[in-house]
N, C-alpha and C positions, 0 to 999 in steps of 0.2 A: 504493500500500500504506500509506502514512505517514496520508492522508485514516483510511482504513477505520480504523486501527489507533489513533488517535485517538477515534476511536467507542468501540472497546473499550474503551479507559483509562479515558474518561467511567462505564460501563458497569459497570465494577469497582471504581470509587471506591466504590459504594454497599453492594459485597457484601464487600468485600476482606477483613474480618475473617474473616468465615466462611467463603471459599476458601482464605486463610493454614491457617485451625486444622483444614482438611482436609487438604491439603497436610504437614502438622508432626504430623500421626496417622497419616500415610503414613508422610510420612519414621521415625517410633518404631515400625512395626508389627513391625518382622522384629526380635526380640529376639536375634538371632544376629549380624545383623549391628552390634546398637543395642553390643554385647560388644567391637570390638574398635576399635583405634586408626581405622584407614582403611575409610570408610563408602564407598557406593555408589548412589546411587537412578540407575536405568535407566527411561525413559520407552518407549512404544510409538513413538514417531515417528522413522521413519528419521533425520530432522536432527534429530544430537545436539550438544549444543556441551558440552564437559567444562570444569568448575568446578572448582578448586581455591582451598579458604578453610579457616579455623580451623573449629570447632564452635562454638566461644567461649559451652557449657555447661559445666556440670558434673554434669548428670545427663540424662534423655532426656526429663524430664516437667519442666525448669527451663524459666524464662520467661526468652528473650533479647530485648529488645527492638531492639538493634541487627539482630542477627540476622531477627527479624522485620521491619523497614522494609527490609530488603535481599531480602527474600523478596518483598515485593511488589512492589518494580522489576522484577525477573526473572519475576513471573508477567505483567505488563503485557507485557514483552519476548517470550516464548511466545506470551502471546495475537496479538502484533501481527505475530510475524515466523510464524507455526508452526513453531516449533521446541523442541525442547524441551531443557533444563538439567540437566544429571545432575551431581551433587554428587560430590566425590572430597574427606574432608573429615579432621583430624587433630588430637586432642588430646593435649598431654603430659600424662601420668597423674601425676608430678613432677618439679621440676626435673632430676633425675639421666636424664631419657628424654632423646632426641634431640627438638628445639625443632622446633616448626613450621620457622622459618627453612630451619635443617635440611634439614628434608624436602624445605620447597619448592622448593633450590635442587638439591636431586637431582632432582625429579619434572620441573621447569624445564630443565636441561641435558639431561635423556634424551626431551626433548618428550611426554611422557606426557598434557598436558594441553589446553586449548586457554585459559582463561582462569584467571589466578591471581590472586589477592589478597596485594599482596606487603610487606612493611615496609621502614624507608628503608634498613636496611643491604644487605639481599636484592635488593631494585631498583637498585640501584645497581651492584652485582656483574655482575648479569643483562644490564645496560644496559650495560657497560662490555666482555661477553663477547660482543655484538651476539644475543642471544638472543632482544628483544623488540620486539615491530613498534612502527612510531612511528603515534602516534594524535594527530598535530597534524591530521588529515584530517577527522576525525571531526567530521558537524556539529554535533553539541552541544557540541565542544570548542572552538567560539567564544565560548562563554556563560562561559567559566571564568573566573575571578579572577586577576590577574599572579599573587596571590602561589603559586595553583595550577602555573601554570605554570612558575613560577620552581623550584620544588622539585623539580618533578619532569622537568627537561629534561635530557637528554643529548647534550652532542654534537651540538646544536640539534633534536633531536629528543623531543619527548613523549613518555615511555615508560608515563606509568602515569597514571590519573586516579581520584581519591577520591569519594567520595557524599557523605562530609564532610570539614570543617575541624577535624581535634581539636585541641581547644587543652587544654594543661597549665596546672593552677594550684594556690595553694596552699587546700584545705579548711581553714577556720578556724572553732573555736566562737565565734562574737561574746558569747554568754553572758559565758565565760569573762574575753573581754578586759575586757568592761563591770566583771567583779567584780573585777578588778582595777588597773583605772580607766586602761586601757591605748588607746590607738589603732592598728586595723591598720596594720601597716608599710608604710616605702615602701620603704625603702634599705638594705642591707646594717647597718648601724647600727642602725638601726632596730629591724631582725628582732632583733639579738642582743639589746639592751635589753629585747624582751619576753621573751624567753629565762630572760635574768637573776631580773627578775621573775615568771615563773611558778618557775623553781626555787625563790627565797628562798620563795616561798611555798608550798611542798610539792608540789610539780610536778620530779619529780627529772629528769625525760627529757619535755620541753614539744615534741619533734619527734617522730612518728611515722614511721619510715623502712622502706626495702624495697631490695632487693638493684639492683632497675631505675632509680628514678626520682629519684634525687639527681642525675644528672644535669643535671636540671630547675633545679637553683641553678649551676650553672655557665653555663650557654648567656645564663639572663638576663645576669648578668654580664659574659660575656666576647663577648658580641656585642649588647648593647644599643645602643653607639656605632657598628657597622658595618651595622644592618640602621634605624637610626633616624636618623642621620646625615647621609644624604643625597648619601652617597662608597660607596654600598654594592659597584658592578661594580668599580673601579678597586681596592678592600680586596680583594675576593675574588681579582681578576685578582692582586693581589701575592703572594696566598697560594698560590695557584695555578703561579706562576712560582718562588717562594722567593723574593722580594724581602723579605717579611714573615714570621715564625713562627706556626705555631698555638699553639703554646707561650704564647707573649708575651700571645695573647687567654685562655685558658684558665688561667693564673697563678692571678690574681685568686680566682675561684670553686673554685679546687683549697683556694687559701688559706684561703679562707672555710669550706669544709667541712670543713680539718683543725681550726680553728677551733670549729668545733659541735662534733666530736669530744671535743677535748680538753676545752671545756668541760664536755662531760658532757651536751649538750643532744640529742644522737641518741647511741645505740648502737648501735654499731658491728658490735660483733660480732652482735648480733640480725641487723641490717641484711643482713648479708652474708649469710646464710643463708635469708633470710625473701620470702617471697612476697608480691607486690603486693595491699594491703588484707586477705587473709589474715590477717596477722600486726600491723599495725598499725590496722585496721578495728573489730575488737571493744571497745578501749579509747579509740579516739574516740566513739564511738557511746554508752559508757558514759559518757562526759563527764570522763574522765580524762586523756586528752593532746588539749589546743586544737589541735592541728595535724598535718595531715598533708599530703601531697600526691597528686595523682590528676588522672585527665584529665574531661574535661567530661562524657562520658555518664554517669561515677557519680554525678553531683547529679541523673540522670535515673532511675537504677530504687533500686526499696527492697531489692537483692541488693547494695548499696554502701551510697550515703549518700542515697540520693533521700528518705529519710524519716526526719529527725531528730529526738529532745526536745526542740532544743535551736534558738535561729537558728545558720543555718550560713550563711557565704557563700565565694566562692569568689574571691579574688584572684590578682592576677601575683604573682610571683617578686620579692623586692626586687634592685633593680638601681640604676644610676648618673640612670636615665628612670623611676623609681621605679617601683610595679605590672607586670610585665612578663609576660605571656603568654608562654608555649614551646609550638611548633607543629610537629611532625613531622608528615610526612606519610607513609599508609598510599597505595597506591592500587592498582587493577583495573589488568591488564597481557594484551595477548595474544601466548605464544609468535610466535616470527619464524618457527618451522616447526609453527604450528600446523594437527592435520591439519584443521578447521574453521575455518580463519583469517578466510574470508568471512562467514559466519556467524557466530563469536564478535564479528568486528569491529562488524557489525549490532546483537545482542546490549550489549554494552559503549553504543553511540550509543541506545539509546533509554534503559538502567541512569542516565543521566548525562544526557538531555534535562530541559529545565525542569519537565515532567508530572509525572515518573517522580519527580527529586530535591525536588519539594513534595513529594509523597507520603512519600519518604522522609525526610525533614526535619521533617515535623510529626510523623512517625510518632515520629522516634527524637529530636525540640527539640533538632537541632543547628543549627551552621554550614554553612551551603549553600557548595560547589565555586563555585557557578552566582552568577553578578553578579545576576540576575535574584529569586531567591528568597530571600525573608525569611521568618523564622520568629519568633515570640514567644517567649522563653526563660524559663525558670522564675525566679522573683525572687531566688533564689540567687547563680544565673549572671550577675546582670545587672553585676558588678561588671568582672568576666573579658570577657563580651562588648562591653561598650562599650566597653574598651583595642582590641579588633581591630576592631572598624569603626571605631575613629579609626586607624586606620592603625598603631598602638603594638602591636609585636610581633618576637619573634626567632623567626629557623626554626631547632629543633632536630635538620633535615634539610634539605640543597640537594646535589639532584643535581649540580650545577654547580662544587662543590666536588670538587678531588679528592680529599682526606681524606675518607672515611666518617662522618659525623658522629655520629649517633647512637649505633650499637650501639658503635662506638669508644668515646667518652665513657664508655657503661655500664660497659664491661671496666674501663677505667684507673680510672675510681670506684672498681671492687671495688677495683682494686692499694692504693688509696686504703684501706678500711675494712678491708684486709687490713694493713695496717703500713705500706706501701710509704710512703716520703717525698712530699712535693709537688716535690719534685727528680726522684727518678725517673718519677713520671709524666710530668713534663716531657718527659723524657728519651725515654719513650714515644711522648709525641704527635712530639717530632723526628724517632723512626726512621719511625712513618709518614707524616711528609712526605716523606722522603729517598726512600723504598720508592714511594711514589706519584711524585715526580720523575723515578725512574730508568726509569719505565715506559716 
């Protein structure tokens, strides 16, 4: 089957745009359905394998391109296995709705589904409540990256695997810095000095910020010495035992952003309330705050930053290893009681084969999962992408941690830009080690 089904792929490279935009005129026809939170497409083919993933539109006629390169893995997949993929899909209409996450850890515990797309706090839950098969089997998942693997293992088992690598960094206008004869940062120091300088120069708030991704300045921070270091199992294994605090690593970057704060370089109270690039997007773009932050695919489409006035490039995070990339990991997961388990597993191993992840890689100019596939990145990117293929990067998610790393992080930020002390969070990140110890 793998022979034939390789023919197909061949086959579909040439027409793929125009079975996608057939496909995505399907999926939009039923304007009843296009109405409500939770979508549906049903196929004729008895093997169905059921999908669960975001919408990640905002309307039925918007152009996703991520979305799109992930639609042609899956139609490769159909073609190869005859099976076919029925979407089960959910967007928050606003922060105040119930979050994807949300959902998918209901839809996940009552096995509703067969294949989910999950994020690192959600997969890590799932993995931890033995909910999701292990896909260290899987042949394409010989092809992956350590640092793939590394992320997303539980309990030495692979629970989930990505189609990319998203890396976090900070959007910067070079314009700006050039007019004021500034250099991009490397190091915490660094960052504030241009800070300074864009205020004294009528730049009252030089940070663009959002409720999600400040994060982003902690993790460089507080883990550029244990994931760069070269002590990296033995640190985790301390944190892990309680030999070490998460506290102690996350200090640092709590400091710093009480720091921006107080300076007056982000706002705060915008922050806490404000949706990612929403709120701080239109005033970059205007050429009015030099910075913000955001992950890799937005320097790809012109619904973010893919199309600026201005040069933009894209850097790490200042840290102690200067430039620092932050890397959470999203990734594909199949229910442990999936009622399609064979099938989706099959499904999933061709989404994630070398074929499939070109296709998706050039489609969507990211970071390839796969050792194997390189992709040419937009000249933006290329400051952010050469820190991770040298090896210079923090995960802002490792399964392997028993502290949740990510969406934890997020919450204590808010505590952060809501008043809370850099004490109290402390205090925060303590109760859940204590609570993850006593497990």
């Amino acid at each position: 089957m793998r022979t034939g089904g390789r023919k197909r792929i061949r086959g579909l490279t040439a027409v793929c745009a125009a079975v996608f935009m057939a496909a995505l005129l399907a999926s939009c026809g039923d304007q009843q359905a296009a109405d409500q939170n939770l979508l549906e497409e049903e196929g004729d083919n008895e093997r169905v394998v059921v999908m669960f993933s975001p919408m990640e539109k905002t309307g039925p006629n918007a152009e996703n391109v991520a979305r799109s390169a992930c639609d042609l893995t899956i139609i490769m997949a159909e073609e190869m296995l005859d099976v076919t993929v029925a979407y089960e899909t959910y967007t928050a209409e606003n922060y105040q709705d119930k979050t994807y996450d949300d959902v998918a850890l209901e839809r996940a515990r009552n096995d509703m589904d067969d294949l989910y797309l999950l994020n690192p706090d959600t997969l890590l839950q799932l993995a931890g409540e033995g909910k999701l098969m292990d896909l260290s089997g899987l042949e394409s998942a010989k092809n992956l990256r350590p640092i793939v693997r590394t992320a997303n293992t539980v309990d030495g088992k692979l629970v989930a695997i990505p189609q990319e690598v998203v890396a976090y960094g900070l959007f910067v206008n070079v314009d700006l810095f050039k007019q004021y004869g500034l250099a991009l940062p490397n190091t915490p120091e660094e960052f504030l000095e241009c800070c300074r300088v864009f205020q004294e120069n009528g730049i009252d708030t030089p940070v663009g910020a959002n409720r999600w991704w400040l994060e982003t300045f902690v993790f460089a921070q507080a883990y550029a010495d244990l994931y760069n270091g070269g002590n990296t199992e033995a640190e985790i294994a301390a944190l892990n035992s309680g030999a070490a605090k998460y506290s102690d690593y996350m200090r640092p970057g709590f400091a710093f952003l009480q720091t921006l704060i107080d300076r007056g370089y982000i706002d705060a109270e915008k922050a806490l309330v404000s949706e990612a690039i929403e709120a701080e997007g239109p005033d970059f773009l205007a050429g009015k705050t030099p910075i913000v932050m955001a992950y890799w695919g937005a320097a790809n489409t012109e619904t973010a930053y893919g199309k600026t006035d201005f040069e933009m490039q894209v850097i790490g995070f200042p840290s102690s290893w200067g430039q620092m990339p932050v890397i959470p990991m999203t990734g594909f997961a199949v229910g442990v009681n999936a009622e399609h388990a064979e099938d989706a597993m099959a499904v999933l191993d061709v989404m994630i084969s070398d074929e499939a992840l070109q296709v998706y890689s050039e489609t969507n100019r990211v970071i390839s999962p796969s050792e194997n596939v390189k992709v040419e990145c937009v000249p933006a990117l290329r400051p952010l992408n050469d820190r991770v293929e040298e090896g210079v990067y923090v995960l802002g998610s490792n399964a392997g941690m028993k502290v949740e790393q990510w969406g934890s992080t997020c919450l204590i930020v808010r505590m952060l830009l809501g008043g809370a002390s850099v004490d109290e969070c402390m205090a925060e990140f303590d109760r859940l080690q204590e609570e993850a110890l006593a497990k």
